[in-house]
DSSP file (Angstrom, degrees, kcal/mol; ACC not computed):
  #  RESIDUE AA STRUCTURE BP1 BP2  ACC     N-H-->O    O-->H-N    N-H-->O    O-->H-N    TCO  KAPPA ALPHA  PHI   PSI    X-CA   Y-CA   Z-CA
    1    1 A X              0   0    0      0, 0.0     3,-0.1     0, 0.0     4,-0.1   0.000 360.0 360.0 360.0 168.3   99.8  101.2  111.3
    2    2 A X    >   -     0   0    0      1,-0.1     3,-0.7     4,-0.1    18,-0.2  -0.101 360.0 -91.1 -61.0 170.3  100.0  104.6  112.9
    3    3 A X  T 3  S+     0   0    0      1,-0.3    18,-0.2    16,-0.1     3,-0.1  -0.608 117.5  24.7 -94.3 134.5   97.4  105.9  115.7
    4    4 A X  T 3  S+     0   0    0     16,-4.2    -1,-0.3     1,-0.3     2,-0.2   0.883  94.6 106.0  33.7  62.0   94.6  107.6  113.3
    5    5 A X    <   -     0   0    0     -3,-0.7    15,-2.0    13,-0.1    -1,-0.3  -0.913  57.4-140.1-147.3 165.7   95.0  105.9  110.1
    6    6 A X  E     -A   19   0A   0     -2,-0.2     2,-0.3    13,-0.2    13,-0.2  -0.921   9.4-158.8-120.6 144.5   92.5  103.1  108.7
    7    7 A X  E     -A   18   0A   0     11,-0.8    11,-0.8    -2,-0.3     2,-0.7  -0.863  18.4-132.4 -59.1 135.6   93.0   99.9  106.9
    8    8 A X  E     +A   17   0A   0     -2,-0.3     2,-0.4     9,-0.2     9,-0.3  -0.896  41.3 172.7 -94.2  99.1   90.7   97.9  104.8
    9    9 A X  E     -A   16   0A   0      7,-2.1     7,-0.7    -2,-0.7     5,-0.1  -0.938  35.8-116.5-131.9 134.8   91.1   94.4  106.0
   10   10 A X  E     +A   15   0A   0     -2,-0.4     2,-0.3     5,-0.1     5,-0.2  -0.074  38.9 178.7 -33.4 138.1   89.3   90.6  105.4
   11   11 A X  E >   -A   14   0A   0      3,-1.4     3,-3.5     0, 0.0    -1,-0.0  -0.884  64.0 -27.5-164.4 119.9   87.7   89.5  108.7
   12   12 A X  T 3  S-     0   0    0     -2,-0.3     3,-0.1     1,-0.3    29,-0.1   0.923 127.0 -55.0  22.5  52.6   85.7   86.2  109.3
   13   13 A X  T 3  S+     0   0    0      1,-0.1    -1,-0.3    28,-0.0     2,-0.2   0.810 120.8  95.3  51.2  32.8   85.0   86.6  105.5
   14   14 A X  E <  S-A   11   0A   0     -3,-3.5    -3,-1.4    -5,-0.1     2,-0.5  -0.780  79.8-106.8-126.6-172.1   83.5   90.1  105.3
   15   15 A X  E     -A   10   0A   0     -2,-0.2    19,-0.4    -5,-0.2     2,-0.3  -0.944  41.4-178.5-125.1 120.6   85.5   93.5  104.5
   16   16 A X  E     -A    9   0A   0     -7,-0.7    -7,-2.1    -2,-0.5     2,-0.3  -0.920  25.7-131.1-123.0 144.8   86.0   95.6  107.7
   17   17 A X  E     -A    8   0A   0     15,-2.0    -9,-0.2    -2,-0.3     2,-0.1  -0.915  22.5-163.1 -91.7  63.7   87.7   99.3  108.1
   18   18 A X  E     -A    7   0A   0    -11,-0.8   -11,-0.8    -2,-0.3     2,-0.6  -0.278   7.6-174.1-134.5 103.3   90.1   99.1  111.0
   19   19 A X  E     -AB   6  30A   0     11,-4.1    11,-2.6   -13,-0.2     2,-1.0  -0.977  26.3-127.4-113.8 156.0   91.2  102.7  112.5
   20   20 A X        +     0   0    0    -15,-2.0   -16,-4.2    -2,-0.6     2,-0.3  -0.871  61.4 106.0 -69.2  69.3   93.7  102.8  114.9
   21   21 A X        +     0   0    0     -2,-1.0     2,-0.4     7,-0.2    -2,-0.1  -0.986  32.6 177.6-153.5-169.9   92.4  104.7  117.7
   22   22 A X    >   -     0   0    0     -2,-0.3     3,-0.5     1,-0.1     6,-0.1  -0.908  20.4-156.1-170.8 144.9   91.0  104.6  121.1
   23   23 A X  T 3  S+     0   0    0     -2,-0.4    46,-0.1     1,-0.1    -1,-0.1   0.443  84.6  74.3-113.8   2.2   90.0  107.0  123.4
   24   24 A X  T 3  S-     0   0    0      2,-0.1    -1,-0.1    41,-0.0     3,-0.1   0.028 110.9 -95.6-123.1  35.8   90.5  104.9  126.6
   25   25 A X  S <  S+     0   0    0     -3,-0.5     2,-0.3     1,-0.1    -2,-0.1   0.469  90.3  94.8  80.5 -10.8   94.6  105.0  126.9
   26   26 A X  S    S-     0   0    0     -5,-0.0     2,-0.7     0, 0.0    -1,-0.1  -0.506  89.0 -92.9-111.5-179.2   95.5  101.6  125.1
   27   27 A X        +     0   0    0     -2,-0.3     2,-0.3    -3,-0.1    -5,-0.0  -0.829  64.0 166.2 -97.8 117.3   96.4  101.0  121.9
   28   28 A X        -     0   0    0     -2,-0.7     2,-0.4    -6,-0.1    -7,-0.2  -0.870  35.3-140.3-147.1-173.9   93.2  100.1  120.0
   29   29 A X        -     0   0    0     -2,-0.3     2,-0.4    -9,-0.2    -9,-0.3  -0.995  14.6-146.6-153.2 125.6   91.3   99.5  116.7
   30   30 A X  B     -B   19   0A   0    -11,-2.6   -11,-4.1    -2,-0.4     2,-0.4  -0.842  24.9-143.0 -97.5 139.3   87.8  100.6  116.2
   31   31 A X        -     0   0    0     -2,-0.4     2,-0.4   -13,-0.2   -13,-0.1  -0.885  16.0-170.7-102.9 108.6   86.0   97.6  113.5
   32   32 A X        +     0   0    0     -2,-0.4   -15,-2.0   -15,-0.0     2,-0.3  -0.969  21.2 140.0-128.2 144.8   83.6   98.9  111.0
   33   33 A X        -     0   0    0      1,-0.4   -17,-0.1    -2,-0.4     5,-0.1  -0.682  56.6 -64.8-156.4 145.7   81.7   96.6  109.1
   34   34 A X        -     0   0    0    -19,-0.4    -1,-0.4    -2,-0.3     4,-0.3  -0.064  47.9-126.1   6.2 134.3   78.3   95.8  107.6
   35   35 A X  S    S+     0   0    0      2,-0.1     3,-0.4     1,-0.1     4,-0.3   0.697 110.6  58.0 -96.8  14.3   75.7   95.3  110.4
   36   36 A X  S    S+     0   0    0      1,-0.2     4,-0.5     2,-0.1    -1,-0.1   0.406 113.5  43.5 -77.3 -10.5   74.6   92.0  109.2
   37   37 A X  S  > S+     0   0    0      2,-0.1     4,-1.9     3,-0.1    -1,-0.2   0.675  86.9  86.3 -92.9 -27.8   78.3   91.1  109.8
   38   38 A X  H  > S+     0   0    0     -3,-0.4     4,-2.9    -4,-0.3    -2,-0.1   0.838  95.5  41.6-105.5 -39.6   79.0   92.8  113.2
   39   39 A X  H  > S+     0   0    0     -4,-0.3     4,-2.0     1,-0.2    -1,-0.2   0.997 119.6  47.9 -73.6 -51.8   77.6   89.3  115.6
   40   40 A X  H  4 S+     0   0    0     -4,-0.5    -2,-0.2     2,-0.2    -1,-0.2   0.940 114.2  43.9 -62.3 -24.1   79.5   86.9  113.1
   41   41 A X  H  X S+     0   0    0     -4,-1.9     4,-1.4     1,-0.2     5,-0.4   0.960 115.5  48.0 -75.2 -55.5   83.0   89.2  113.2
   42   42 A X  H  < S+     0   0    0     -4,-2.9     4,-0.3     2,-0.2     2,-0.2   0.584 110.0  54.3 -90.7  14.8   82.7   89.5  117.1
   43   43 A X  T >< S+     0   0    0     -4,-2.0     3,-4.5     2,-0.1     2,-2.2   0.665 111.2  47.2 -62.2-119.0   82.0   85.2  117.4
   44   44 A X  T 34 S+     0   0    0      1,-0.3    -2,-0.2    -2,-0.2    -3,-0.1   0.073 114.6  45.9 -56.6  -8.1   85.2   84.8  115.4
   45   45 A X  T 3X S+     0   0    0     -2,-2.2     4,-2.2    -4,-1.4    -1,-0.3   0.781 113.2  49.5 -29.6 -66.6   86.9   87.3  117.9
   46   46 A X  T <4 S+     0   0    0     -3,-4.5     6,-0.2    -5,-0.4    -2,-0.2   0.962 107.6  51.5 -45.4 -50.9   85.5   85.6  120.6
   47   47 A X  T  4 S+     0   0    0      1,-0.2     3,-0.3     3,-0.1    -1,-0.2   0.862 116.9  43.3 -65.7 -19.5   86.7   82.0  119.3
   48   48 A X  T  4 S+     0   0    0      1,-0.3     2,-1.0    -5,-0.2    -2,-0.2   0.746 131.7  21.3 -85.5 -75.5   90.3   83.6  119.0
   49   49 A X    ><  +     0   0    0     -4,-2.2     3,-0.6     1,-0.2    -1,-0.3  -0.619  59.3 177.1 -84.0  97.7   90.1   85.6  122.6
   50   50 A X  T 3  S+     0   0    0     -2,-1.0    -1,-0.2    -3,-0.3    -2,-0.1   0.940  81.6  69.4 -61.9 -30.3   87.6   84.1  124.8
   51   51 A X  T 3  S+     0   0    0     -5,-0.0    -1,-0.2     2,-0.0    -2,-0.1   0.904  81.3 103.5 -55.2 -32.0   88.8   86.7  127.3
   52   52 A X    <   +     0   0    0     -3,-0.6     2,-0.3    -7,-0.2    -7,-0.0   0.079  47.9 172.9 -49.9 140.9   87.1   89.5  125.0
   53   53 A X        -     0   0    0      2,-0.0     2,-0.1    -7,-0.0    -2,-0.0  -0.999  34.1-115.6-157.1 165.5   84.0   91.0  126.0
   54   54 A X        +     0   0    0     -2,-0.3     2,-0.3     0, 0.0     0, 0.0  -0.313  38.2 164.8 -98.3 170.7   81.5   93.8  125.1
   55   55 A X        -     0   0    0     -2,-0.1     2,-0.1     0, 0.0     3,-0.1  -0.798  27.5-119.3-175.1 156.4   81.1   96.7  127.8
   56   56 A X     >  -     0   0    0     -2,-0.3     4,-1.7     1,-0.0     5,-0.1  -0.089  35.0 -72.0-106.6-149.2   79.5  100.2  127.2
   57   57 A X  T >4 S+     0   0    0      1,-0.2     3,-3.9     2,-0.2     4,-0.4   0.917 122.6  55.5 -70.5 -70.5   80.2  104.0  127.2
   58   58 A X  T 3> S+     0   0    0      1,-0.3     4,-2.5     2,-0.2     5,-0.3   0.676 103.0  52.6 -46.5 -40.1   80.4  104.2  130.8
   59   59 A X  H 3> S+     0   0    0      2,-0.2     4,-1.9     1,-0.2    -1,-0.3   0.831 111.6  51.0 -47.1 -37.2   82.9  101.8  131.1
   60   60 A X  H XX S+     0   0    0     -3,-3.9     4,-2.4    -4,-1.7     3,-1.1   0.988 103.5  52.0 -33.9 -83.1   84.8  103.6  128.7
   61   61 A X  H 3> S+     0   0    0     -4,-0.4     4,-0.9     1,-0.3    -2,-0.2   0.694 104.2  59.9 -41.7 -43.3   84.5  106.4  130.2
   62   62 A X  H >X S+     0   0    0     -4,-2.5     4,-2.2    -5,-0.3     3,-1.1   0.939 112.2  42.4 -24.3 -73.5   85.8  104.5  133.5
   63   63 A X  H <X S+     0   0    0     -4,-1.9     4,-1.8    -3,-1.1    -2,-0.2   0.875 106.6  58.7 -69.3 -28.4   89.2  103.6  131.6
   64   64 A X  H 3<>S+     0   0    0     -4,-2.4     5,-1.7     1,-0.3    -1,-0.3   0.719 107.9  43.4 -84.9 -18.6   89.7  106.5  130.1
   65   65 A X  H X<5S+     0   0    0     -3,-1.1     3,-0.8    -4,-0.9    -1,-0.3   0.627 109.0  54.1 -83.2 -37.0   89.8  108.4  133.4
   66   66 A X  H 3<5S+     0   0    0     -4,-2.2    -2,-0.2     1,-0.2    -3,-0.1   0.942 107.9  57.4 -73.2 -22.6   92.0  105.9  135.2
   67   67 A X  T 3<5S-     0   0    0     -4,-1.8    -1,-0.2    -5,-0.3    -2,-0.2   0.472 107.9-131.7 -44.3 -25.2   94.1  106.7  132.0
   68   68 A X  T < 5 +     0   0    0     -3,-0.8     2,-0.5     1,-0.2    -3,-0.2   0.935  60.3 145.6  -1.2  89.8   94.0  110.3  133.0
   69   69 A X      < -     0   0    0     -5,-1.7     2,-0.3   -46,-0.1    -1,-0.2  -0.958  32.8-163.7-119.6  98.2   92.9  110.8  128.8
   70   70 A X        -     0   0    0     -2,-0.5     2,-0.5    -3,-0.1    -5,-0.0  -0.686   8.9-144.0 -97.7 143.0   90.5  113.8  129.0
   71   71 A X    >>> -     0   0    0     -2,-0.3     3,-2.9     1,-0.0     4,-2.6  -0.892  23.3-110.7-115.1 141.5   88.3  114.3  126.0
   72   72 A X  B 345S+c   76   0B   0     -2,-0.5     5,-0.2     1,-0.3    -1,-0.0  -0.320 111.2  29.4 -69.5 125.8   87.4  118.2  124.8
   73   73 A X  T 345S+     0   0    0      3,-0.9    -1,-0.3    -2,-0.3     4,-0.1   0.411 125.7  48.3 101.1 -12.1   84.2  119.0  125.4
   74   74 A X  T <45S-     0   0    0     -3,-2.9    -2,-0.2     2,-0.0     3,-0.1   0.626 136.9   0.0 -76.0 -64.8   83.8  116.3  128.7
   75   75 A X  T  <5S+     0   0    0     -4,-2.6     2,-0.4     1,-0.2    -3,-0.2   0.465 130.1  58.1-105.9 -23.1   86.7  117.3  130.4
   76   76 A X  B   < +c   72   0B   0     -5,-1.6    -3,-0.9     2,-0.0     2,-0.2  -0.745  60.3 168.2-128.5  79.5   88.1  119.7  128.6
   77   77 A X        -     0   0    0     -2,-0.4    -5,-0.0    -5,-0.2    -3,-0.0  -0.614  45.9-106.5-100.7 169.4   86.8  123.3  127.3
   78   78 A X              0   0    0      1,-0.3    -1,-0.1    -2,-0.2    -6,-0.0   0.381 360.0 360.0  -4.5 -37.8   87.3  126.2  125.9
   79   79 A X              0   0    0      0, 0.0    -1,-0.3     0, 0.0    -2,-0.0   0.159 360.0 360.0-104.1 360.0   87.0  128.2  128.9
């Protein structure tokens, strides 16, 4: 699906909300879920890609600058 549109799709037997965006230059999909669900959905992630792994904002923020992707209101104002 298109860059900022959502699906409703089955995932390691719960129902998660899949949008299509990403703020850090790749093609990505933000997962929203339950949060009693959120450890079992990213195990069965894991088991499919061991390479995946969790990382915070700043690390974001890291990709999203080698990306050159400036976000309004960081990088980007009004002024």
């Amino acid at each position: 699906f298109k860059a900022f549109q959502w699906r409703k799709l089955g995932m390691a037997g719960t129902d998660v909300i899949a949008v299509r965006m990403s703020f850090i230059g790749e093609h990505g999909l933000e997962l929203h879920c339950d949060r009693d669900q959120v450890a079992n959905i990213f195990q069965k992630l894991h088991e499919a890609d061991p390479k995946l792994a969790d990382w915070g904002g700043s690390a974001m923020t890291s990709f999203r600058l080698e990306k050159s992707v400036p976000l309004f209101g960081k990088d980007i104002t009004k002024d």
